[in-house]
C-alpha positions as CSV (number, residue, x, y, z in Angstrom):
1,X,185.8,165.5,175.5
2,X,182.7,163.2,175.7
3,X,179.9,166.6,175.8
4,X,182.4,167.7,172.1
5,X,181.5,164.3,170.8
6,X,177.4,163.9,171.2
7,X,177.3,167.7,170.0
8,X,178.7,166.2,166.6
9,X,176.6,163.1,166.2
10,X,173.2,164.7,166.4
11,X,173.8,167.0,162.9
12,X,175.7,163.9,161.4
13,X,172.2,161.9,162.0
14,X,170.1,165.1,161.1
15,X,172.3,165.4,157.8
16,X,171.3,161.6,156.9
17,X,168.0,161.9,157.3
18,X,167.7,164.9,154.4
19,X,169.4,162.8,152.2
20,X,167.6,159.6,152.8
21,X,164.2,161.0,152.3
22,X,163.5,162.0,148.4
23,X,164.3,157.9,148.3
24,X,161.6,156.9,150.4
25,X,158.9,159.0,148.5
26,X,159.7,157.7,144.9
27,X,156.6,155.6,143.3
28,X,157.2,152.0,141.9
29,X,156.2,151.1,138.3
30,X,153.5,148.1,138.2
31,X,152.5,146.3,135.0
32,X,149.2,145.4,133.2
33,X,147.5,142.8,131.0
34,X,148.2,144.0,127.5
35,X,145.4,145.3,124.9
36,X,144.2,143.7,122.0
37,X,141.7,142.6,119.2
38,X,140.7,140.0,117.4
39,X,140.7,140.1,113.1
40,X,138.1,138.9,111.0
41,X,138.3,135.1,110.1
42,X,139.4,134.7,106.6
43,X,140.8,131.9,104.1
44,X,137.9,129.8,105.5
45,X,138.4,126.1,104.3
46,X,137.2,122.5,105.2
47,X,140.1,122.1,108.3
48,X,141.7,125.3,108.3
49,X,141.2,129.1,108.8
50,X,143.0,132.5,109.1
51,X,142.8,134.9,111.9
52,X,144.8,137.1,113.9
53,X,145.1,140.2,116.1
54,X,146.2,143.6,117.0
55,X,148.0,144.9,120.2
56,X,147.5,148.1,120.7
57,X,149.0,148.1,124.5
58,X,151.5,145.8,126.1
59,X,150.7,147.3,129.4
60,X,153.6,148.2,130.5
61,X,155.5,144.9,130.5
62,X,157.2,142.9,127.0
63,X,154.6,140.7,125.1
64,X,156.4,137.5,125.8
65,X,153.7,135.0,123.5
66,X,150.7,136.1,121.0
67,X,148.2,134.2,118.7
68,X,144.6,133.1,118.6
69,X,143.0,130.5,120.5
70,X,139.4,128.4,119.1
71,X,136.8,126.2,119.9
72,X,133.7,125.5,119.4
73,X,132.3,127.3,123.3
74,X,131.6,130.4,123.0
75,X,134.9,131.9,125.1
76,X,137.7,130.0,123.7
77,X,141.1,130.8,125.9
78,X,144.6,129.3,125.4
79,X,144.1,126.2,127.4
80,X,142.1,125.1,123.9
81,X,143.7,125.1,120.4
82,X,145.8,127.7,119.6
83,X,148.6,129.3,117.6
84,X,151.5,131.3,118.7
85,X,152.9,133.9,116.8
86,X,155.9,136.0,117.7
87,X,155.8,138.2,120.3
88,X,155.6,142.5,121.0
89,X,153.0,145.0,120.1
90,X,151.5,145.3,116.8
91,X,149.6,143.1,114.1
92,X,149.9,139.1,113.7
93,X,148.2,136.3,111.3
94,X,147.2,133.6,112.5
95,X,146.7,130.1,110.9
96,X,144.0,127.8,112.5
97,X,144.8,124.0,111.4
98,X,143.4,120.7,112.4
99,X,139.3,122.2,112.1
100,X,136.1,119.7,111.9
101,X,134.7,120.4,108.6
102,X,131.4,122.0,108.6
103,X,132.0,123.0,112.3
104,X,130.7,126.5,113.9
105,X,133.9,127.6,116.1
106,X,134.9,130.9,117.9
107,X,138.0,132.2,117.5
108,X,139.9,135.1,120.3
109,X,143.5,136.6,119.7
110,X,145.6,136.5,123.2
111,X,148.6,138.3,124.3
112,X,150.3,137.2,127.3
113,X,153.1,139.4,129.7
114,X,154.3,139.0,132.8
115,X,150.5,140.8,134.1
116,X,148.5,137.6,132.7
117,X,146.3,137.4,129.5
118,X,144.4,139.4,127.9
119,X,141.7,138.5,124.9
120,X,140.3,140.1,121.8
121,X,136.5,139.9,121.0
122,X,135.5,136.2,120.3
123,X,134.8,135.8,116.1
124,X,132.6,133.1,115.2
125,X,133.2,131.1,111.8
126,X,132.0,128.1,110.2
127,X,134.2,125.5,108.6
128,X,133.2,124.9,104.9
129,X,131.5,121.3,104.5
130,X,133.4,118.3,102.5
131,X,132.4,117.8,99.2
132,X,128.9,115.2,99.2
133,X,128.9,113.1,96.8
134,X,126.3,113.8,93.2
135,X,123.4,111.1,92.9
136,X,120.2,110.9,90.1
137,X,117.3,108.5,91.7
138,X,116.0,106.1,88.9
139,X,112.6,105.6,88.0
140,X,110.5,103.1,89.3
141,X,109.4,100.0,87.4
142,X,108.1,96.0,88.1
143,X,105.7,97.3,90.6
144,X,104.1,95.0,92.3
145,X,102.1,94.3,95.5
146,X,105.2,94.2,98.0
147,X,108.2,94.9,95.8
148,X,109.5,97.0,93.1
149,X,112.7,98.0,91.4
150,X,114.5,101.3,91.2
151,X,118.1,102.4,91.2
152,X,120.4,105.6,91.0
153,X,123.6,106.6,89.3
154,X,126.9,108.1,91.2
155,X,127.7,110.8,89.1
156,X,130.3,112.1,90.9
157,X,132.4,111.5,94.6
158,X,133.4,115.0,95.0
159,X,136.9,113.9,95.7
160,X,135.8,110.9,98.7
161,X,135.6,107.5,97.6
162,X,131.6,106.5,97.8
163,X,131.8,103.9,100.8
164,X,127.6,103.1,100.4
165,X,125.0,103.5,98.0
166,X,121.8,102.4,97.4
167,X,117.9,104.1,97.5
168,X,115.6,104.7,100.8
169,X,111.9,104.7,100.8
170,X,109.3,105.9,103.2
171,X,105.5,106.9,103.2
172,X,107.2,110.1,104.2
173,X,107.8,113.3,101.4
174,X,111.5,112.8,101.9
175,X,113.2,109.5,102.9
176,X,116.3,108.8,104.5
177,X,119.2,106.3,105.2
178,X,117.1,106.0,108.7
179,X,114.1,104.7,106.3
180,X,113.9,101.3,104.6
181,X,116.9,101.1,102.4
182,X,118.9,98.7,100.1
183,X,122.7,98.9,100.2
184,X,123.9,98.2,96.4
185,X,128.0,98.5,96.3
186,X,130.7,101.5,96.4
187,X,131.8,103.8,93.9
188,X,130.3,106.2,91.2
189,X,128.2,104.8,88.2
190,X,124.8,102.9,88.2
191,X,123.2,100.7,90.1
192,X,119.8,99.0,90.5
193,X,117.9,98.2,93.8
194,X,114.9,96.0,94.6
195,X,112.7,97.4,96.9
196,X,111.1,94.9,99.4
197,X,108.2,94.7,102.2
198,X,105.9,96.8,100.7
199,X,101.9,97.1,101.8
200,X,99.8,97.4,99.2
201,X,97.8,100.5,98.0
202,X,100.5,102.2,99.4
203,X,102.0,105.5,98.2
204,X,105.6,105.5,98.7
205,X,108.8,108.0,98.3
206,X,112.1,107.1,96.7
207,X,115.4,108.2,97.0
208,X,118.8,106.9,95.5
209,X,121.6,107.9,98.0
210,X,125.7,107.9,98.2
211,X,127.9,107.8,101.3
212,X,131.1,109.3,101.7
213,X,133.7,110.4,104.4
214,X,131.4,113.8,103.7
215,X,128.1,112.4,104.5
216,X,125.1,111.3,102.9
217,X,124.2,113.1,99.2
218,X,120.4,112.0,98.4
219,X,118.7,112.2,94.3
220,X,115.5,113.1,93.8
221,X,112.6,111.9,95.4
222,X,110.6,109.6,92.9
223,X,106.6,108.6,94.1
224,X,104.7,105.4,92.7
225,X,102.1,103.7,94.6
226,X,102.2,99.7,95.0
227,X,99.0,97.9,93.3
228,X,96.0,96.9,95.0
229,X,93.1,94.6,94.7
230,X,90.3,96.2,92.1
231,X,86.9,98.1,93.3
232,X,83.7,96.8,91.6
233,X,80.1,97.2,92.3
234,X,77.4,94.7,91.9
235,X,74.8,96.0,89.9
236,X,70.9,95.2,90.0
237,X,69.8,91.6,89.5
238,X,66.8,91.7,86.5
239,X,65.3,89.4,84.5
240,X,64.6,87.0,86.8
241,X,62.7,83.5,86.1
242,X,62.7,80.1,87.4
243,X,65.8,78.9,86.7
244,X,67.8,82.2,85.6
245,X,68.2,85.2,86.1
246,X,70.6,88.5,84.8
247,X,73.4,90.1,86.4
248,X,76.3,91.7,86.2
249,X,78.9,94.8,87.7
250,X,81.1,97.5,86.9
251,X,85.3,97.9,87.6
252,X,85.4,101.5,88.7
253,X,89.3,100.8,89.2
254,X,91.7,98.1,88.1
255,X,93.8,98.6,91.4
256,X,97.0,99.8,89.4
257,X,97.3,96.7,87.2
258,X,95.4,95.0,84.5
259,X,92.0,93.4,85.6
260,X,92.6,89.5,84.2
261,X,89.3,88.3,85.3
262,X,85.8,89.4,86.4
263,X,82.0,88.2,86.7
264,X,79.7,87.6,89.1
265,X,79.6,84.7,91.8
266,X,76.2,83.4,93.2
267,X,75.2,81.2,96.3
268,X,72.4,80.5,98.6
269,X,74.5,81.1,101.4
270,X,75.3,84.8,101.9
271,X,78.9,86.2,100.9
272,X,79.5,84.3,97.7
273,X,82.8,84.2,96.4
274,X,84.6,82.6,93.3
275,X,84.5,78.8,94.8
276,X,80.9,78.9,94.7
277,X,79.0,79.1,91.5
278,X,79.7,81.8,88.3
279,X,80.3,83.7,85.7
280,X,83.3,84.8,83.3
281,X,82.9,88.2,81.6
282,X,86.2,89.1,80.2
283,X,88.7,91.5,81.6
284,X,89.7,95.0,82.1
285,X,87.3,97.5,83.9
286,X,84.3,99.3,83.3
287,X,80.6,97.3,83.0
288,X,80.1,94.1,82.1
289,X,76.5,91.9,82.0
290,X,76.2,87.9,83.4
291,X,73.7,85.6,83.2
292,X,73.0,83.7,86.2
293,X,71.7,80.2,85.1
294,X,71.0,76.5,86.3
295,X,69.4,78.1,89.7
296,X,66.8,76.3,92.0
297,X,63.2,77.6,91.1
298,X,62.0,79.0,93.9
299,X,65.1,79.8,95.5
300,X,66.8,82.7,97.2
301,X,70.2,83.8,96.2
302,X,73.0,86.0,97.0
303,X,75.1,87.8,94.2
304,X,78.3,89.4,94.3
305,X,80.5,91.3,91.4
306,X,84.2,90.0,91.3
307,X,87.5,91.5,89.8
308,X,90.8,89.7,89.9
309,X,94.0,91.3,89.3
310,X,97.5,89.8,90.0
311,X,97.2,91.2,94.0
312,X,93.8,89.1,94.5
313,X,90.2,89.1,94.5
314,X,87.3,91.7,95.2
315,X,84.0,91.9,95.8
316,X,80.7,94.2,95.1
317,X,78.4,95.0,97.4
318,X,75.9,91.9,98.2
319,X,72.5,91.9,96.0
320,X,70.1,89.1,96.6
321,X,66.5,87.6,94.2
322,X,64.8,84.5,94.7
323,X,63.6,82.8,91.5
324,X,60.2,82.4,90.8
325,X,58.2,79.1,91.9
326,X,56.4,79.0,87.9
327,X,56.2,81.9,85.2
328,X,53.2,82.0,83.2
329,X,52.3,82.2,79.4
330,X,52.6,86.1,79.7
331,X,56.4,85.8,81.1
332,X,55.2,87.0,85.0
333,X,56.6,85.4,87.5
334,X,55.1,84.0,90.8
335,X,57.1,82.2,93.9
336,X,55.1,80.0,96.1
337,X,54.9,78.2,99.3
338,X,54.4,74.8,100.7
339,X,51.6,74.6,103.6
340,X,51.5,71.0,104.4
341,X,51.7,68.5,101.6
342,X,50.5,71.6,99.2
343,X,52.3,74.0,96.8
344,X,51.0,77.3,96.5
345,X,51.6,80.3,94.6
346,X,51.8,83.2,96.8
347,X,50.1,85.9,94.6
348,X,47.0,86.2,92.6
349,X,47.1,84.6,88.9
350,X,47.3,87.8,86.3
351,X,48.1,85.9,83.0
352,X,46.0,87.2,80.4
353,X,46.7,84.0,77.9
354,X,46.0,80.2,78.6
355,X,49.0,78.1,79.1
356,X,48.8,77.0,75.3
357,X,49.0,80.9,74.4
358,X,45.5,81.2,73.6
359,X,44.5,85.0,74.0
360,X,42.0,85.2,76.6
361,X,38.8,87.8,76.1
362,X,39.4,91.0,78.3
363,X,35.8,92.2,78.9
364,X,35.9,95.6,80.5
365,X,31.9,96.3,80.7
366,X,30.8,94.8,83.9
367,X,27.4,94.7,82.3
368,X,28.5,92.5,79.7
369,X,29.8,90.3,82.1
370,X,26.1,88.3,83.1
371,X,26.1,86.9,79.0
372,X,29.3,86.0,78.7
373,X,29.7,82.1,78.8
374,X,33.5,82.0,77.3
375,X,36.2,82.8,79.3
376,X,37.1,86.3,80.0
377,X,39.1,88.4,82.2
378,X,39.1,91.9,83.5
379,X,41.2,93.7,86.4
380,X,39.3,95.5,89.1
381,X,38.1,98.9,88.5
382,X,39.7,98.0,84.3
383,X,43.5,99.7,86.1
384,X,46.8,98.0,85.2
385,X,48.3,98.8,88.8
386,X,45.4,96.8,90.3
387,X,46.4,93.9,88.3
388,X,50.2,93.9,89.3
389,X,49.3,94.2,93.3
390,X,45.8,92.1,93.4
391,X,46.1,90.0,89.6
392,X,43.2,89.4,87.7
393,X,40.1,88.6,87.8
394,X,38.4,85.6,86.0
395,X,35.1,84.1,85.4
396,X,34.6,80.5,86.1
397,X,34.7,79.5,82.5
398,X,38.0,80.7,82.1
399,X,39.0,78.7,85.7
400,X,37.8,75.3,84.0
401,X,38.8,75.9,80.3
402,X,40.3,73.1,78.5
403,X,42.9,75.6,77.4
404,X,44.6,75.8,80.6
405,X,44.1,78.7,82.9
406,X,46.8,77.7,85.0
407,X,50.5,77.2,84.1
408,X,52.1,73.6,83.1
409,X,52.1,71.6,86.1
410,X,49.8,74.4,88.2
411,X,46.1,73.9,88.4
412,X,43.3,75.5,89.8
413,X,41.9,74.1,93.2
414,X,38.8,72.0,93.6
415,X,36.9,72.6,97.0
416,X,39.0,69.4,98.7
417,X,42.1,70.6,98.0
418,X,40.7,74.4,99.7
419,X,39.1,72.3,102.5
420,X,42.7,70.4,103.0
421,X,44.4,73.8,103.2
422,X,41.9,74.7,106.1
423,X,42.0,71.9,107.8
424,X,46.3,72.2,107.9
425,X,45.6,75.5,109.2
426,X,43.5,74.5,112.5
427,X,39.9,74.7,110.7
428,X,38.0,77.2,108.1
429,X,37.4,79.3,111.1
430,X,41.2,80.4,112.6
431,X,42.6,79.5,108.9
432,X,41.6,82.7,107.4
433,X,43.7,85.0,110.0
434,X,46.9,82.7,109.2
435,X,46.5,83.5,105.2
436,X,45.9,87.3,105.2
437,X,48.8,89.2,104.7
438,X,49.1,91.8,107.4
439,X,48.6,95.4,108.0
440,X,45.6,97.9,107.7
441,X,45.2,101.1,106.1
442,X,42.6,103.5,105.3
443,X,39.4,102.3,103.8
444,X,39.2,102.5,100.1
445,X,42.8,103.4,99.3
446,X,44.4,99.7,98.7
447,X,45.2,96.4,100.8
448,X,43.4,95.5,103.7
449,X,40.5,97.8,105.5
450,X,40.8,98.4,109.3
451,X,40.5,96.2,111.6
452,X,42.0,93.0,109.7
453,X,41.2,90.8,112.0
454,X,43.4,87.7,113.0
455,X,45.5,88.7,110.1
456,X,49.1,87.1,111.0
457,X,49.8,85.4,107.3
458,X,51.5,82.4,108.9
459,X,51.1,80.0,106.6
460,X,52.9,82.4,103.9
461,X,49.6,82.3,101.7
462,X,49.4,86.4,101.5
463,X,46.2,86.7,100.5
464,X,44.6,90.0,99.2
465,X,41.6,91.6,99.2
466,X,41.2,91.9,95.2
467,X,37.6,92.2,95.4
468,X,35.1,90.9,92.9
469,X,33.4,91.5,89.8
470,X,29.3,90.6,90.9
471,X,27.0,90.7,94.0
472,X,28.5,88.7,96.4
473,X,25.1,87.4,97.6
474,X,25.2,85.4,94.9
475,X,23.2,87.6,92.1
476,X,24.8,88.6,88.6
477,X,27.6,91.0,88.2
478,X,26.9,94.2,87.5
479,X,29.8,96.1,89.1
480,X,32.9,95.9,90.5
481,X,33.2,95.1,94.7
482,X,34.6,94.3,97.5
483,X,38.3,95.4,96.9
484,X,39.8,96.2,100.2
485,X,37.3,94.3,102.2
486,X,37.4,90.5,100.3
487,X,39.6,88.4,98.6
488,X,37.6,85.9,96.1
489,X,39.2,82.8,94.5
490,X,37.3,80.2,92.2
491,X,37.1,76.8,93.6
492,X,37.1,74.7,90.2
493,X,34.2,72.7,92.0
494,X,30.8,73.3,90.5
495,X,29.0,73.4,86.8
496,X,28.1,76.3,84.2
497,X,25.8,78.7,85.8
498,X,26.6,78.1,89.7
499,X,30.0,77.4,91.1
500,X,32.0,77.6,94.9
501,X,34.1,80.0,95.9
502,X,36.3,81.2,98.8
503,X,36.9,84.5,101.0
504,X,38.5,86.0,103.3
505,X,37.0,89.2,104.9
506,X,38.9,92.6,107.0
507,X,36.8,91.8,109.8
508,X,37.4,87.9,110.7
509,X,39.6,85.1,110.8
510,X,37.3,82.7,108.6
511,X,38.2,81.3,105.7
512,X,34.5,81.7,104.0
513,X,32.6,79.1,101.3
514,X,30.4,80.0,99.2
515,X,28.5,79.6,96.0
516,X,28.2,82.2,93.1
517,X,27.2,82.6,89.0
518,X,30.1,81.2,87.0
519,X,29.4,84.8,85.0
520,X,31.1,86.7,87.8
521,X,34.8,87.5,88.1
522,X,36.9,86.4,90.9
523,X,40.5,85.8,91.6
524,X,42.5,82.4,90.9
525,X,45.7,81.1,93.0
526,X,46.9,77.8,91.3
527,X,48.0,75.2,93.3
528,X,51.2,72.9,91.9
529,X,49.9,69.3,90.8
């Protein structure tokens, strides 16, 4: 019985393998992320937007939640803001809410089943901006140095109450709120703003500005440049005498605002200004003439044009003149200098009238020169440009007239007063060196001859080599001599027919003595009484 028994067990466990073995071979079904895009964003506003999506695949498992996600990274997913809408395959709108206005966000559709997630392509949008505000800038007026006035007008909110307004200002083309500013109330309408804290001769920009929940909605930008102190030259002082002299300047620009005062101002001191002595000559710009007056003969001065506008006072460029010592008869004018207890002019006498007026003769012929016994005068080779740089020259007749060769309160010096000059300067021998003007140049041509010797003019006298008219040794005139190489002046000591003179020579330090015919023609410096 047992062997029966194992013979029908094996087929019974051959038979349940067969039938167990098409179910062990069967494959299970797994599930995927589902497919899907995004749709163009649409129905753009300031806080919302419209999307959406397509499914085109649940992969293989039910849609169980479906939207769009956004933010403002570049991959939103559904851990940021999202929507849900329905689930399954197919097409869905979505409605963004809760947007930033004037914000660049991406948008992604999602579909979730039991696989995970999947996204569409990321959209990006921008959210439309809130309304700004409408603002007109206001011209500028009441300039002045540091402040001015301007304003704006609010036209219109855009649907946000106007929390600021007020203008900005900068050197810059456009200003901001960040700039200088003036904060002038809420709302729409007009308003007006002073402007504060400005530099002068200063170009600046204006803008009028409103402030809402929106932002910041700027007018147009409005220039003006703030006033500055005038320009004005100093021009060239003429005319000069003893105690006068003529001026004057020229405004080239007012500075931006009306010029209420100008002239010139005048002082021994360098860098006048309008403390120190002046004139008044009207206002406005352009040229304008003064008159310097009550000066000190003899004196050097400094001048300056002046302009005054409401921002200050300014200045032309520095001129100086020194007044002359004496004028003579003529109108020439000569300045001096004091060597000791003595007042001398500095240049040659050229007058060709007495101090009275009284014409005096010009005699131009050399030869006619030994019979004249009247006073005369002629200039060195008869050439007007010798009598500017050397002065005349003068017989002795004309020295010791009764008319006056010498101008009120000026004489012509006797041989004491030459000898007292010599002796201030150390003796006749050195004194010549210390009254020669200096410097040398070719022979013939002008001034002194080569070598000059000694020449250091420290006593100020300047003295010239003029020349003569006569022979030096003492014999009639009969031509003109000596220019370049002497200087001549008439000592006043003598009598018709012989009289003294002085020298000084190129080639020593001496001042020389000598006698000569009262005929011949020398040079004259006057010395003040």
């Amino acid at each position: 019985m047992v062997a029966k028994t194992r013979i029908w067990i094996l087929p019974a466990m051959i038979a349940g393998l067969i039938l167990l073995l098409p179910n062990g071979c069967k494959k299970e079904h797994v599930a995927i992320v589902p497919s899907l895009s995004t749709t163009p964003v649409n129905g753009i506003a300031q806080t919302i937007a419209a999307s959406g999506g397509t499914i085109t695949s649940d992969g293989g498992a039910a849609i169980t939640a479906r939207g769009v996600c956004w933010s403002t990274s570049a991959t939103p997913t559904i851990t940021d803001s999202k929507s849900t809408d329905g689930d399954g395959i197919g097409s869905f709108i979505s409605t963004m809410t809760g947007l930033t206005p004037n914000t660049l966000y991406n948008v992604r559709a999602y579909a979730s089943n039991s696989a995970g997630t999947a996204y569409g392509s990321a959209v990006a949008f921008t959210t439309l901006a809130l309304p700004l505000p409408e603002v007109t800038t206001t011209a500028v007026t009441d300039i002045a140095a540091s402040t001015a006035t301007s304003g704006g007008n609010v036209t219109s909110d855009g649907g946000l109450a106007v929390t600021t307004r007020g203008v900005c200002w900068s050197t810059a083309a456009t200003p901001t709120t960040a700039d200088s500013k003036t904060v002038d109330g809420t709302g729409t309408g007009s308003f007006v703003s002073s402007l504060s804290g400005l530099t002068t001769g200063t170009t600046y920009n204006v803008r009028a500005y409103a402030t809402s929940t929106a932002g910041t909605a700027y007018g147009a930008v409005v220039s003006f440049t703030t006033p500055q102190i005038p320009t004005v030259t100093t021009t060239a002082i003429t005319s000069i005498l003893v105690v006068a002299a003529s001026g004057g300047g020229n405004v080239t620009s007012s500075g931006g605002v009306s010029v209420t005062g100008r002239g010139i101002c005048w002082s021994t001191s360098a860098s006048p200004t309008i403390n120190d002595s002046k004139t008044t000559d009207g206002t406005g710009g352009g040229g304008f003439t003064s008159g310097l007056t009550s000066l000190l003969a003899n004196t050097k001065y400094y001048v300056r044009a002046y302009a005054t506008n409401l921002i200050g006072t300014a200045y032309g460029n520095e001129v100086s003149f020194t007044t002359f010592a004496v004028m003579d008869n003529d109108g020439n004018g000569y300045y001096s200098v004091v060597i000791g207890t003595q007042e001398w002019m500095k240049s040659n006498l050229r007058t060709t009238t007495y101090s009275d007026g009284t014409a005096i003769q010009n005699v131009t012929d050399v030869t006619a020169w030994f019979t004249t016994s009247t006073g005369a005068y002629a200039t060195y080779n008869n050439s007007s440009g010798n009598l500017t740089l050397y002065g005349a020259l003068y017989n002795w007749y004309a020295v010791t007239d009764a008319h006056h060769l010498c101008p009120t309160g000026w004489h012509a010096p006797d041989d004491s007063e030459w000898d007292a000059l010599a002796n201030q300067l150390g003796g006749a021998s050195t004194a010549g060196g210390k009254m020669k003007a200096t410097g040398t140049i070719p022979a013939g041509t002008g001034l002194w001859d080569t070598p000059n010797t000694g020449a250091t003019n420290e006593s100020g006298f300047t003295g010239l080599p003029g020349g003569s008219i006569g022979d030096t040794s003492g014999g009639p005139p009969s031509h003109f001599t000596d220019m370049t190489g002497r200087g001549h002046w008439w000592s006043t000591t003598g009598s018709p027919g012989f009289a003294n003179w002085r020298y000084l020579s190129f080639n020593d330090s001496n001042l020389g003595s000598a006698g000569n015919f009262t005929q011949n023609g020398k040079s004259v410096r006057c010395i003040k009484n």
